[in-house]
C-alpha positions in Angstrom: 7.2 -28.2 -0.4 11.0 -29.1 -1.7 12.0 -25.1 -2.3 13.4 -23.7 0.6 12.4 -20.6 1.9 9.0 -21.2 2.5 7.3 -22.8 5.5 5.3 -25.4 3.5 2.2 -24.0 5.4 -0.9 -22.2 4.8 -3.6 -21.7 7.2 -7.1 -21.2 5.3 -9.9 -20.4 8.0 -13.2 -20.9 7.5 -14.9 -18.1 9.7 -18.6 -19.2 9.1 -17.8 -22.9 10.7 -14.6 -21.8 13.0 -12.6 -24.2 11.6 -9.2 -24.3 10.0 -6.8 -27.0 7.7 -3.7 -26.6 6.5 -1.5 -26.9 3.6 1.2 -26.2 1.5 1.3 -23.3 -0.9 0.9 -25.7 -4.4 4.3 -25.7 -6.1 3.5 -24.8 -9.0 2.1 -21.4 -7.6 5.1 -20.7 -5.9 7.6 -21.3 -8.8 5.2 -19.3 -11.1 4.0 -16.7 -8.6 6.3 -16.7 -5.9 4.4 -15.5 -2.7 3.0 -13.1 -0.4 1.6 -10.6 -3.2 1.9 -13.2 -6.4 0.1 -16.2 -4.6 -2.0 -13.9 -3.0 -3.5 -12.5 -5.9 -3.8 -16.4 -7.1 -5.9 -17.4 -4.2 -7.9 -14.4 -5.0 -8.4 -15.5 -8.2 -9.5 -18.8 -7.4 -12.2 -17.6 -5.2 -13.4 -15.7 -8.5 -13.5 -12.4 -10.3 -17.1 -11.6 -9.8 -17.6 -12.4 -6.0 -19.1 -9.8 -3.8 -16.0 -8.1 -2.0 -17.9 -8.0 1.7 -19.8 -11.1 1.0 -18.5 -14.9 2.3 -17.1 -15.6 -0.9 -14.4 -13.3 -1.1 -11.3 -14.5 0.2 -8.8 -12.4 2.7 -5.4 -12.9 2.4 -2.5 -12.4 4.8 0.9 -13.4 2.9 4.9 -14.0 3.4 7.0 -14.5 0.7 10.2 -16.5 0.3 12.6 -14.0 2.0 10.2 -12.9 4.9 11.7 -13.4 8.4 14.7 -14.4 6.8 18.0 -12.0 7.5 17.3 -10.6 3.6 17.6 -6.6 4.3 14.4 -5.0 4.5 12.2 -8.2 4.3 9.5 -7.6 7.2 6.5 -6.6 4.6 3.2 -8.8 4.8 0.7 -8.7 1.8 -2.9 -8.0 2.2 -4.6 -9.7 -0.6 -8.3 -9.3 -1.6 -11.1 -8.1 -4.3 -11.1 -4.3 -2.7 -14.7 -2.9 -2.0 -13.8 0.2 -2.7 -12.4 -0.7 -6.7 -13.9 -4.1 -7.6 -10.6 -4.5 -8.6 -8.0 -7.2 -6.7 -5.7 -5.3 -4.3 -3.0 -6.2 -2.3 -1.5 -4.0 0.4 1.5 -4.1 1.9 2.8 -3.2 5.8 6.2 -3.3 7.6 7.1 -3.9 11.0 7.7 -7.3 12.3 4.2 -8.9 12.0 5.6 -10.7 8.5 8.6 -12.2 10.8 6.9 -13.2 13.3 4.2 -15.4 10.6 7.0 -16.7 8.9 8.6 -17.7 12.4 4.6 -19.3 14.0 5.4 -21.4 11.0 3.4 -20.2 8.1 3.7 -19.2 4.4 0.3 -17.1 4.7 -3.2 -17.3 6.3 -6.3 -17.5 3.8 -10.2 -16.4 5.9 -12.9 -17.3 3.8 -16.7 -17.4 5.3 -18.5 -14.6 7.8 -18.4 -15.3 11.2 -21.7 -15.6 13.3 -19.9 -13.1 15.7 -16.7 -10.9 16.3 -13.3 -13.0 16.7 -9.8 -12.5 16.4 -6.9 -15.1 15.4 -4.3 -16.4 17.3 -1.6 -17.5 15.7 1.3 -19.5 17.1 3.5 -22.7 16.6 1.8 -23.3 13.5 -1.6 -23.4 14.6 -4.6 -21.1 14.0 -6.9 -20.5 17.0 -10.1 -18.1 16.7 -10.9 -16.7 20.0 -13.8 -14.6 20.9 -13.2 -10.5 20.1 -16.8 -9.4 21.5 -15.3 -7.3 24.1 -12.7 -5.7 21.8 -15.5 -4.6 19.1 -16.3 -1.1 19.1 -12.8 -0.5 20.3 -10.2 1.5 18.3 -6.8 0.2 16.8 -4.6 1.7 19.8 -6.7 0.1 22.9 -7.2 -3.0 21.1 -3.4 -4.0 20.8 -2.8 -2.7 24.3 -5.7 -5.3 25.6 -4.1 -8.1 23.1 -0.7 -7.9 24.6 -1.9 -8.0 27.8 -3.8 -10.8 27.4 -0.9 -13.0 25.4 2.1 -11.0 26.8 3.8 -8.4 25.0 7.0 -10.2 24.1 7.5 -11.8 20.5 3.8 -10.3 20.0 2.5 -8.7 17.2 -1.2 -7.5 16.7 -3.1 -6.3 13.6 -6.1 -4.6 14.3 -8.8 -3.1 12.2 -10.6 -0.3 13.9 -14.0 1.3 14.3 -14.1 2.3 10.4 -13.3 -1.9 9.2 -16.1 -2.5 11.9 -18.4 0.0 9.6 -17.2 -0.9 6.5 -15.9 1.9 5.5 -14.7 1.2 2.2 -11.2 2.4 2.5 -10.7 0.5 5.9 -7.1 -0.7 7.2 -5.3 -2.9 8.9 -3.2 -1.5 11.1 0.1 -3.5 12.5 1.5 -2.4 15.9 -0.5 0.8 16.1 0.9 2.8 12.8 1.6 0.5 10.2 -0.8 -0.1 7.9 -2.2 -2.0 4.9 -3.4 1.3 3.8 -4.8 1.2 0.8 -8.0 -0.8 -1.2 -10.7 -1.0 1.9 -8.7 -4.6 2.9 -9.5 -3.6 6.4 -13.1 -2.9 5.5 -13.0 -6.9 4.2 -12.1 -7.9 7.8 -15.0 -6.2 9.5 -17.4 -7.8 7.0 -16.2 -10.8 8.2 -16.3 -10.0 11.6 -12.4 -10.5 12.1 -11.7 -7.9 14.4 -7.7 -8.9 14.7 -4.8 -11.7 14.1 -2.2 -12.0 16.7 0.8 -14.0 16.4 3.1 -14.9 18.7 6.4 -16.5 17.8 10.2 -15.7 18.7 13.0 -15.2 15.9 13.7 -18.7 14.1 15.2 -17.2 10.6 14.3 -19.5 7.9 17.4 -21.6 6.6 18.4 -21.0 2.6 18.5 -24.2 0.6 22.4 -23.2 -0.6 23.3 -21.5 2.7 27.3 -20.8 1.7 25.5 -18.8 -1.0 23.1 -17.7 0.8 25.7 -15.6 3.0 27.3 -13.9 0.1 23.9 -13.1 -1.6 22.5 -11.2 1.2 25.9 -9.4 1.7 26.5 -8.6 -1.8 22.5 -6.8 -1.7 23.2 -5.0 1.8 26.2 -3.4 0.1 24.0 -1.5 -2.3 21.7 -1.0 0.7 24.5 0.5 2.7 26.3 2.4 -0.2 26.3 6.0 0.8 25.5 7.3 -3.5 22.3 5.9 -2.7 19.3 7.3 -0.4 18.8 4.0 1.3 22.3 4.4 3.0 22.0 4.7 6.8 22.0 8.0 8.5 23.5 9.4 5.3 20.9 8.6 2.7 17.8 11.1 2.9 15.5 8.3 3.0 17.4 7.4 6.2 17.6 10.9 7.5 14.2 12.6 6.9 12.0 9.4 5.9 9.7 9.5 3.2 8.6 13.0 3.6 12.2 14.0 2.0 9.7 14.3 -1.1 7.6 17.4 -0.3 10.0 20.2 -0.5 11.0 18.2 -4.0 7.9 17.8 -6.0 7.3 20.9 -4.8 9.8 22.6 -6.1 9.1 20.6 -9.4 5.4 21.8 -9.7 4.3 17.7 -9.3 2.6 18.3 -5.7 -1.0 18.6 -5.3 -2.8 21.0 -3.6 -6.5 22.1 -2.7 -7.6 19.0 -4.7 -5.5 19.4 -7.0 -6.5 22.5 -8.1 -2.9 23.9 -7.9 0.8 22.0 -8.9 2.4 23.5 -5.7 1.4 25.0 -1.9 3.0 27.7 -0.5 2.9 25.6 3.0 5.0 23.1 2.2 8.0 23.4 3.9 6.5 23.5 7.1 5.2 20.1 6.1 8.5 18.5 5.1 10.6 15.9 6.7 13.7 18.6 7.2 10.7 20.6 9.7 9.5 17.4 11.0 13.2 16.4 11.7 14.2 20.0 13.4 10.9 20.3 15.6 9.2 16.8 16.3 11.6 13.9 15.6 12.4 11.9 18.8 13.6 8.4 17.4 14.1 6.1 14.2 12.2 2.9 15.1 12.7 0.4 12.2 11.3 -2.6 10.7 12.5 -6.2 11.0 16.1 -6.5 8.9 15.9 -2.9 7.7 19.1 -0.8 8.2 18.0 2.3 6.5 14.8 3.5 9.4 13.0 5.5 7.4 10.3 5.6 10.0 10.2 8.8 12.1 8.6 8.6 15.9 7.4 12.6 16.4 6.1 13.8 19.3 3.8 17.2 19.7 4.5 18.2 23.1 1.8 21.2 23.6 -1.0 22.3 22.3 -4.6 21.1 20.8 -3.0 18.1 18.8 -0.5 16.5 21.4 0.2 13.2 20.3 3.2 10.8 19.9 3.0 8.7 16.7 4.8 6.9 14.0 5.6 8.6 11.7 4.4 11.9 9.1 5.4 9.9 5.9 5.0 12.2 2.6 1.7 10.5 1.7 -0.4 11.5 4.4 1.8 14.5 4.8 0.3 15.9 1.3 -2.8 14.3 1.7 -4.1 16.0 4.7 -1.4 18.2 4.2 -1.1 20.4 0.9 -4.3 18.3 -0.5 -6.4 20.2 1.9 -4.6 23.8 2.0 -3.4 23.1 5.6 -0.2 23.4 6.5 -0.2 23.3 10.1 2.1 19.6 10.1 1.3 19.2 14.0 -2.3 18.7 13.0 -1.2 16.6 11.0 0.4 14.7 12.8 -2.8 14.2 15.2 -5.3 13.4 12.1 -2.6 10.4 10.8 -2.9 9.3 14.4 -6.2 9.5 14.7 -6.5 7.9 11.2 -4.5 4.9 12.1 -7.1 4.5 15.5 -10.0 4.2 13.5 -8.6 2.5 11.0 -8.5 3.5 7.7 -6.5 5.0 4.9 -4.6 7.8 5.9 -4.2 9.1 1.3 -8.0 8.1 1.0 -9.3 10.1 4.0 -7.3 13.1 3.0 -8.4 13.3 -0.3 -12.2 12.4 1.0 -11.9 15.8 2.2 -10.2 17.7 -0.1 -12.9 16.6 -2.0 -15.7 18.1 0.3 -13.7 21.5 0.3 -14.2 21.7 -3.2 -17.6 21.1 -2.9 -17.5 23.3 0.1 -16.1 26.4 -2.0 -18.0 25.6 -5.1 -21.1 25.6 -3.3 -22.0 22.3 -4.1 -23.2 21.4 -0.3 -24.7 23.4 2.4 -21.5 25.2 4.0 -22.8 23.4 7.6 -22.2 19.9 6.1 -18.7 20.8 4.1 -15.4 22.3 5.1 -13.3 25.1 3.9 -10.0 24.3 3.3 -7.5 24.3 6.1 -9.9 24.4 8.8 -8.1 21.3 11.3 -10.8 21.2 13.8 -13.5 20.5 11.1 -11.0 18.1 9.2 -10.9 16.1 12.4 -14.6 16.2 13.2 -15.8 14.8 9.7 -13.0 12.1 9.9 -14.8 10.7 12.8 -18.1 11.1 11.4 -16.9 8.9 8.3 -15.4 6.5 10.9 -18.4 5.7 12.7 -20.5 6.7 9.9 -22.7 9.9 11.2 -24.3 12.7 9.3 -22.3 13.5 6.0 -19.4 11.0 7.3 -21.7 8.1 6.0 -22.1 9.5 2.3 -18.1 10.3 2.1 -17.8 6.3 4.1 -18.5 4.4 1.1 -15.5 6.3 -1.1 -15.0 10.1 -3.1 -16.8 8.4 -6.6 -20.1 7.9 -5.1 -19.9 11.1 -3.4 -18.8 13.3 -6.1 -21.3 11.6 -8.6 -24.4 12.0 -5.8 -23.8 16.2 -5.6 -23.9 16.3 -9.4 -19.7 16.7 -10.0 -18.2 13.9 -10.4 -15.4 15.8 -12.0 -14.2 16.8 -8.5 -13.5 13.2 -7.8 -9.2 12.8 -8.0 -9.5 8.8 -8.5 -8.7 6.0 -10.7 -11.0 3.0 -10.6 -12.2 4.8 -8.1 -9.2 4.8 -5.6 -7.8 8.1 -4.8 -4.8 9.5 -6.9 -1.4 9.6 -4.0 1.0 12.5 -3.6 2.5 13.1 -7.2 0.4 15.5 -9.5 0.8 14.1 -13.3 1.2 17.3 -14.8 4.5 17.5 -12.6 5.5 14.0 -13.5 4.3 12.5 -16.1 5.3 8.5 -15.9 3.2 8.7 -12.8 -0.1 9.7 -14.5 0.1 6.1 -16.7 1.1 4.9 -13.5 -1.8 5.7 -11.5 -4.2 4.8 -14.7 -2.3 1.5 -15.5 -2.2 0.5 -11.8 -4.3 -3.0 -11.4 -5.6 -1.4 -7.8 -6.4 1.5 -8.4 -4.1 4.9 -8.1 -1.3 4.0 -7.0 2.4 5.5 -6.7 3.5 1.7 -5.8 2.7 -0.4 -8.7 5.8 0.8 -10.8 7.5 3.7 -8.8 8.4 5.8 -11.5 9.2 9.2 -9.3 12.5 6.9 -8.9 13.4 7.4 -12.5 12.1 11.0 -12.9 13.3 12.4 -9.8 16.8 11.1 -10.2 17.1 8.3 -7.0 18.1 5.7 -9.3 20.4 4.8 -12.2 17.7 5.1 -14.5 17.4 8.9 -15.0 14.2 10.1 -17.1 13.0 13.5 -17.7 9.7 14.5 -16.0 7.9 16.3 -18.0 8.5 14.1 -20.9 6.3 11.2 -21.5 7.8 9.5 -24.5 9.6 6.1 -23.3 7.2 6.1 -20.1 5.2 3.1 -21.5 8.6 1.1 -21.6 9.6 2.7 -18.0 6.7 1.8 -16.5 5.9 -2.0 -17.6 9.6 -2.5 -16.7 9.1 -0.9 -13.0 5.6 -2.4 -12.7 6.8 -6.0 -13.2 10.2 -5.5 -11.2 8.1 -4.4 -7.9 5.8 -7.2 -8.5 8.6 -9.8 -7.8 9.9 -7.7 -5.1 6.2 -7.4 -3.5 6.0 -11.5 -4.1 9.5 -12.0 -2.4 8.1 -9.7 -0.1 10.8 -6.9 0.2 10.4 -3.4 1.2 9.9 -1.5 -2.1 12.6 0.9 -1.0 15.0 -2.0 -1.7 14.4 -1.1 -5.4 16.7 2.2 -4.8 19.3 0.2 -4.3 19.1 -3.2 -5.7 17.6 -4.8 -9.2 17.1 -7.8 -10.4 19.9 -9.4 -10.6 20.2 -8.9 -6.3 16.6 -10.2 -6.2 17.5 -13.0 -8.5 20.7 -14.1 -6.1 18.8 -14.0 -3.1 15.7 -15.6 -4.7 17.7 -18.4 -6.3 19.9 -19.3 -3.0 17.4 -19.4 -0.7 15.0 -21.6 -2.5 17.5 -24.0 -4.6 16.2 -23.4 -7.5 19.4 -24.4 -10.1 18.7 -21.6 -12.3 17.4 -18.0 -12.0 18.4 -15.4 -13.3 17.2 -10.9 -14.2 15.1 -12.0 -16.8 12.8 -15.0 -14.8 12.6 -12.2 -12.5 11.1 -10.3 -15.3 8.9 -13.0 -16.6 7.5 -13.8 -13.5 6.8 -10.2 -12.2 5.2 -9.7 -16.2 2.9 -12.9 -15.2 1.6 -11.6 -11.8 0.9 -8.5 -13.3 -1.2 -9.9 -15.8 -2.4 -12.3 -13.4 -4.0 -9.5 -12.0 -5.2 -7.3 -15.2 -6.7 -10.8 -16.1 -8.8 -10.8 -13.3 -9.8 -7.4 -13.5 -10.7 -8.2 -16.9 -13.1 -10.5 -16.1 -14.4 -8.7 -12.9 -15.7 -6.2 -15.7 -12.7 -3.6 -16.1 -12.5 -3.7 -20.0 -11.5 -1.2 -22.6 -11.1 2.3 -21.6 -11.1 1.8 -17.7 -7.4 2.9 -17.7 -8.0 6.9 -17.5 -7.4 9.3 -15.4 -9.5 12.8 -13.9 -10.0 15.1 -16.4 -8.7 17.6 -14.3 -5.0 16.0 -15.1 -5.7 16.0 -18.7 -7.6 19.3 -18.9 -6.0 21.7 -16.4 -2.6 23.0 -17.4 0.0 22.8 -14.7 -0.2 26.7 -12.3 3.5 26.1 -10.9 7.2 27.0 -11.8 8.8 23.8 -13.0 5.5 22.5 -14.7 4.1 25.6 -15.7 1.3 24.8 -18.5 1.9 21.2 -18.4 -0.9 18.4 -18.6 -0.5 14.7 -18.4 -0.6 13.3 -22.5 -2.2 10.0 -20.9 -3.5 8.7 -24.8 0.3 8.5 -26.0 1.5 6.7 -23.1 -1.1 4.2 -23.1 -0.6 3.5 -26.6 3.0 3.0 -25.9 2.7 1.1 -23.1 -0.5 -1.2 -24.6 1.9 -2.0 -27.5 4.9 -3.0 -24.9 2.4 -4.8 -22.6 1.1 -6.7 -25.6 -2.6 -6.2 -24.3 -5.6 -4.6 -26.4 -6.8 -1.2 -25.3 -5.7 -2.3 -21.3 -7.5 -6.1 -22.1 -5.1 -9.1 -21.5 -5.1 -11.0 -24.7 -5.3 -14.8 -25.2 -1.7 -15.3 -26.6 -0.3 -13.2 -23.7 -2.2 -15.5 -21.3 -0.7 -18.8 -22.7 2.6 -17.1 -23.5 3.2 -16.6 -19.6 1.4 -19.9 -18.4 -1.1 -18.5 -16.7 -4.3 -20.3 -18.8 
């Protein structure tokens, strides 16, 4: 491939014959879709909309972009592209560490597994070869033991494992991957992809080789130029200063609380009365021990805690806000060293850490309501129990194996499907839409599912960035959130941490982007136009995998329930006049991609 930037190698293995070629990532896909999450999608398309997600057809996709492994600031994310079992829907998921590097470094743009393998096996990947090795003996075994056997067996320098867990090996539908024992492709049942086609791990080994930038003069004073917003103390990316920096993500919960936008007891309440004892200022004062980081990230917004005594010992990375809520405030527990034990635990078996939290909140409706026999549910706060049912969805025992295959099918088989929080059946994340509104069209509009990362519009609403938006107003949220949606789709195509977007914008992503590949001219609005394309790459494809006209909604509960908390007190989420704004920005028909939008942007 003449851009620079990208390794000119992709590894696509066929697990039912063991065998692997290799080639280039086609041109024109990179110029139009750029990488990791944009070519991913595209290779997920090609294997087709209507393919069954656990069956051979489906494609599993592990992919850099054009800055990964390069000295970019907070460019170690890896994209986990595939159709989800959980949705239907294509989902990519993204994970940080230094698993992306160290791809980019073995020499490859991205790994495509197609096929089911006769038996368990993990990949080896190194000096840009692809080796499948047997993984018998590590089946059955959980995330943590499995990378502790890998680097034994290859050596623990310039060695990076990701490992599903018991839960991908059961295909539970909200399965992970997990990178370097906490990181994980959370969300969309990607890990649940790997253990239907028997791929228990890839390794990759491969020292630091930074890719070289086609202008690399320019290259120097693009990256400097981007880690001075990085660095700039108004911003809360800056190091030690910024709160990102400081308390991690969980700097949210006090916030949304405060706003009446966070969750509780299944979202039955806007606030919880626990929540500062869940917060990232209490982590910081009673559990923090160190900052790890990622691979080029200044800002170490991960937070190593340790729980020293007691029933839920365990040293882990880290109580981000989304788990924090989810089996947190979601579940009327506020106990954040259980917590911190369940996320743990969570990451070991492998599966989403939102997803399992709102599995349960869900039961403890049910629970109270009456809805199932009070020995099968939970009431709310009650740790031990939490922990108990989370292993009986992991290995898929008693009740665990109903709750296994997602809240939707649960909530619909106990006659109330109205206590399901989900979109496209994906669970709704840590901001309640009655609280902030840009994040209910958000969640309905997202092309996986709910999501708080297609188009981060908290950003906006809560005042992090330039572009300040009221919260409780949802006029102009169709026009916020097509704008965030298609900036984070070239930033998750680059790949880039999507906390670079609190500091940087498309004209930063357009200078790096531009330098590093040699393409002559690049500017804000290509990075516009091609983040517009991927994301109708992907509502096209959901289009035709049977997600038509009305599947953008959201629980009635949202719509229904007015708002209980001081700051959105009576508030509900007006989802029909967002949509309409945001159909007419989009240019789609009631959520549909429409023919002229398809040949406007190339894609047909």
């Amino acid at each position: 491939m003449a851009l620079g930037g990208y390794a000119g190698r992709v590894g696509t293995v066929d697990l039912t014959t063991g065998t692997t070629t290799y080639a280039p990532i086609p041109e024109e896909w990179a110029r139009k879709y750029i990488g990791a999450r944009g070519v991913g999608v595209r290779y997920v398309f090609e294997a087709g909309p209507t393919v069954d997600p656990l069956g051979p057809d489906n494609v599993l996709c592990f992919m850099n972009g054009p800055l990964t492994g390069t000295e970019a600031s907070m460019s170690g994310r890896l994209a986990i592209v595939t159709k989800s079992p959980l949705t239907g829907t294509v989902t990519d998921s993204h994970q940080g560490g230094w698993s992306a590097a160290r791809l980019r470094w073995a020499g490859f743009d991205g790994l495509v597994f197609k096929g089911i393998s006769p038996r368990p096996v993990y990949a080896y990947v190194h000096d840009g070869i692809v080796e499948l090795k047997d993984a018998s003996d590590l089946w059955g075994k959980g995330v943590h033991e499995t990378r502790d056997i890998l680097r034994e067996r290859h050596g623990a320098d310039d060695l990076s494992v990701i490992a599903i867990g018991q839960a991908g090996e059961n295909t539970v539908r909200f399965a992970s991957w997990i990178n370097e024992n906490d990181r994980a492709s959370g969300r969309g049942g990607t890990g649940c992809v790997g253990g239907a086609k028997k791929l228990k791990a890839v390794v990759i080994k491969a020292a630091r080789n930074y890719p070289r930038a086609a202008d690399r003069e320019a290259w120097r004073a693009a990256h400097a130029n981007a880690l001075k917003k990085i660095m700039d103390e108004a911003n809360i990316t800056s190091p030690r200063k910024g709160g990102l920096s400081v308390y991690g993500t969980n700097v949210l919960m006090n916030v949304t609380n405060t706003i009446g936008a966070l969750g509780a007891r299944n979202s039955q309440e806007t606030s919880f009365e626990g929540a500062e004892h869940l917060s990232g200022e209490y982590v910081k004062e009673h559990y923090l021990i160190d900052d790890p980081t990622c691979h080029a990230c200044p800002v170490a917004c991960k937070k190593e805690v340790e729980v020293k005594e007691g029933p839920y010992k365990v040293k882990m990375e880290s109580v981000e806000y989304e788990p924090a809520w989810s089996l947190g405030a979601n579940c009327g527990n506020d106990n954040v060293a259980a917590v911190a034990y369940m996320i743990d635990r969570a990451n070991d078996w492998g599966y989403d850490a939102i997803e399992i939290g709102q599995v349960l909140s869900c039961l403890m409706e049910a629970t109270q309501r009456e809805y199932v026999p009070a020995g099968e549910g939970i009431q709310w706060g009650d740790t031990d129990r939490m922990i108990e049912v989370m292993r009986m969805v992991a290995f898929r025992e008693g009740i665990g194996n109903r709750l296994a295959d997602g809240i939707e099918p649960f909530a619909r088989s106990i006659g109330h499907p109205e206590l399901a929080m989900t979109v496209k059946g994906q669970a709704t994340p840590a901001y309640d839409p009655r609280g902030l509104k840009g994040m209910g069209l958000g969640y309905a509009t997202s092309n996986r599912g709910a999501c708080h990362l297609r188009g981060y519009s908290p950003a906006s609403e809560l005042g992090v960035i330039g572009l300040k938006t009221d919260p409780l107003a949802w006029q102009g949220k169709g026009e916020l959130l097509k704008l965030l949606q298609d900036i984070h789709a070239f930033s998750d195509s680059l790949d880039l941490c999507k906390f670079s977007a609190f500091a940087e914008g498309p004209e930063e992503y357009a200078e790096q982007y531009r330098v590093m590949t040699g393409i002559e001219r690049f500017g804000p609005d290509d990075v516009l136009k091609a983040g517009e394309r991927i994301y109708n790459l992907e509502r096209y494809y959901n289009n035709l995998a049977g997600f038509r006209e009305g599947s953008d909604t959201l629980p009635r509960r949202f719509l229904e329930e007015p708002s209980n908390a001081k700051g959105s007190l009576g508030q509900v989420c007006e989802l029909d006049k967002m949509l309409d704004e945001y159909y007419r920005v989009r240019g789609w028909r009631n959520g549909v991609v429409t023919e002229e939008k398809l040949k406007e942007l190339e894609i047909v």
